[in-house]
C-alpha positions in Angstrom: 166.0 59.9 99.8 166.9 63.2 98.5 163.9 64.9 96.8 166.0 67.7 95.3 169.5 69.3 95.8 168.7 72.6 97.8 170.7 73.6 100.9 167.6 73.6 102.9 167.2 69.4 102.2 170.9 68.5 101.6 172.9 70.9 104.1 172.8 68.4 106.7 173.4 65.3 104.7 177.0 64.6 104.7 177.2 64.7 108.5 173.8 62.5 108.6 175.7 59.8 106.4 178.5 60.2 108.1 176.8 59.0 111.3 174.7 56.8 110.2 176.1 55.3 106.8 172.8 55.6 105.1 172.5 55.2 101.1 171.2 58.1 99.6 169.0 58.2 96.3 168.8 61.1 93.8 167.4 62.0 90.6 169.8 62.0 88.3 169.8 65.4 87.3 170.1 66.8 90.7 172.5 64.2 91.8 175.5 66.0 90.3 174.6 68.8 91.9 174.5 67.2 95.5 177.8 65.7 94.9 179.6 69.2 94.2 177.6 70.6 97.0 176.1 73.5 95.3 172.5 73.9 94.6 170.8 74.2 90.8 170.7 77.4 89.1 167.7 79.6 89.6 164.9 80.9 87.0 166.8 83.9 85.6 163.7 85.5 84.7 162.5 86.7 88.3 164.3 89.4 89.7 163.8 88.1 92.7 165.7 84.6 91.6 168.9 86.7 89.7 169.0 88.6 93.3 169.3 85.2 95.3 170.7 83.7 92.9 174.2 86.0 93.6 173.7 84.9 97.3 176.0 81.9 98.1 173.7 78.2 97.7 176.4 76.2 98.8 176.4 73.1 101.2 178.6 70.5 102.3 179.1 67.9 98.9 177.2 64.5 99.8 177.8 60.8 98.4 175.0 60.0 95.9 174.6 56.0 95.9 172.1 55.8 93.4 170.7 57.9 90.6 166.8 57.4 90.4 164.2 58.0 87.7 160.3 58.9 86.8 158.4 55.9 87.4 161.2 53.7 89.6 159.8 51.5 92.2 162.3 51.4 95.2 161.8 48.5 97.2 162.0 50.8 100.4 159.4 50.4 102.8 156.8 48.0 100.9 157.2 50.1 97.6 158.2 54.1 96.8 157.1 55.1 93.5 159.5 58.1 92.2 157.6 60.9 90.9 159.3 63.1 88.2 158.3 67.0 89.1 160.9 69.4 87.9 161.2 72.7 88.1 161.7 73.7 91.1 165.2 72.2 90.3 165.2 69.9 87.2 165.6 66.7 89.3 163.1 67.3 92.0 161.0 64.3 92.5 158.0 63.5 94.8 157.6 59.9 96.1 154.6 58.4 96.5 154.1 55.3 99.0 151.8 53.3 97.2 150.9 50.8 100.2 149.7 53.7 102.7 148.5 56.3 100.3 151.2 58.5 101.6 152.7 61.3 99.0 155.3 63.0 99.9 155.3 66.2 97.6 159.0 67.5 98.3 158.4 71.2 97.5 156.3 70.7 94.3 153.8 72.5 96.6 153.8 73.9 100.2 151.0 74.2 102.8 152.2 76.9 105.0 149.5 79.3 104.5 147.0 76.6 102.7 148.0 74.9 99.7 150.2 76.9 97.0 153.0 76.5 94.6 156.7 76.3 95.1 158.1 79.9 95.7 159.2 81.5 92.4 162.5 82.9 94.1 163.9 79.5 94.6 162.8 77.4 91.1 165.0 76.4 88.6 162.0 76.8 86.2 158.9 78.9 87.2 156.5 77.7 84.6 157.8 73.6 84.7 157.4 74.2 88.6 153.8 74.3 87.8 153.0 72.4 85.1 154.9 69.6 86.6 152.6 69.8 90.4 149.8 69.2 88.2 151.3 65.7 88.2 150.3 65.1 91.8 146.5 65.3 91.4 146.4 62.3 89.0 147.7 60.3 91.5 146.1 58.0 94.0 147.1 58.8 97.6 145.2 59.5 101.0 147.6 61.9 102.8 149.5 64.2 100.9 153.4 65.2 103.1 154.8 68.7 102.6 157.9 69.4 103.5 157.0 73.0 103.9 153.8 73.0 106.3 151.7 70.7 107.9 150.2 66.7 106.1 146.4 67.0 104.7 145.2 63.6 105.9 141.7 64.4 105.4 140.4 64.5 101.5 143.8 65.3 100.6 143.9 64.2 96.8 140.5 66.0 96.5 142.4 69.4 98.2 145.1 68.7 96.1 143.3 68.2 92.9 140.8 71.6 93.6 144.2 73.6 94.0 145.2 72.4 91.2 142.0 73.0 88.8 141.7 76.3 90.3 145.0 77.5 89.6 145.9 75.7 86.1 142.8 75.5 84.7 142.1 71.8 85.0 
């Protein structure tokens, strides 16, 4: 499961299919993305975006087996709900394990230095980016899986949710 096409998550995933001959699922807007090997533009409206955004963002171009969309239920594991948050690319999704009350949150938000919002450098859209992790707290889910910094398995919609309200006003 690809959660978005960055080099960071996709670099290694043409040598990890080639060894292991796994399907790979994508949103549908980032799929095309993963299959050139090149990641989505960045937010033109940071300097800090148009300056990395000259840097190369290449990777290796991967197979996409299936495109996926807001709301699908994969039959993977009991049940993976697909969670529609762009902006830090346009197809970046979070999955939500509905049986375990695990949420994997992609990199809607980190936790590296407590909770916080995608890095601005590396969004496709700043504001969406945002708006869109907003989603998260409406869910129902016990343990919330960054892929930059550590699980919150304690109160971790609550954490979540207070982050949220805090920063966004809700």
């Amino acid at each position: 499961m690809l959660t978005h096409a960055h080099p960071d998550h996709a670099g290694g995933l043409k040598r990890m299919q080639g060894e292991t001959g796994a399907r790979v699922m994508c949103h549908g807007v980032d799929a095309p993305f993963a299959r050139a090997g090149k990641a989505p533009p960045r937010d033109r409206r940071r300097l800090s975006a148009r300056v990395l955004g000259m840097m190369s963002s290449k990777f290796e171009p991967c197979e996409i087996d299936e495109d996926i969309a807001d709301g699908q239920l994969l039959d993977i594991a009991g049940g993976l709900r697909v969670v529609h948050t762009p902006g830090h690319t346009l197809g970046h999704v979070s999955l939500l394990h509905e049986p375990s009350g695990v949420l994997i949150v992609g990199d809607s938000l980190f936790n590296t230095r407590g909770i916080g919002f995608s890095l601005a450098p590396f969004c496709s859209d700043i504001p969406l980016s945002r708006e869109t992790a907003g989603r998260l707290g409406e869910l129902e889910f016990e343990v919330a899986a960054f892929m930059h910094g550590p699980e919150i398995r304690e109160r971790a919609r609550e954490r979540v949710r207070e982050f949220i309200a805090r920063r966004l006003g809700r």
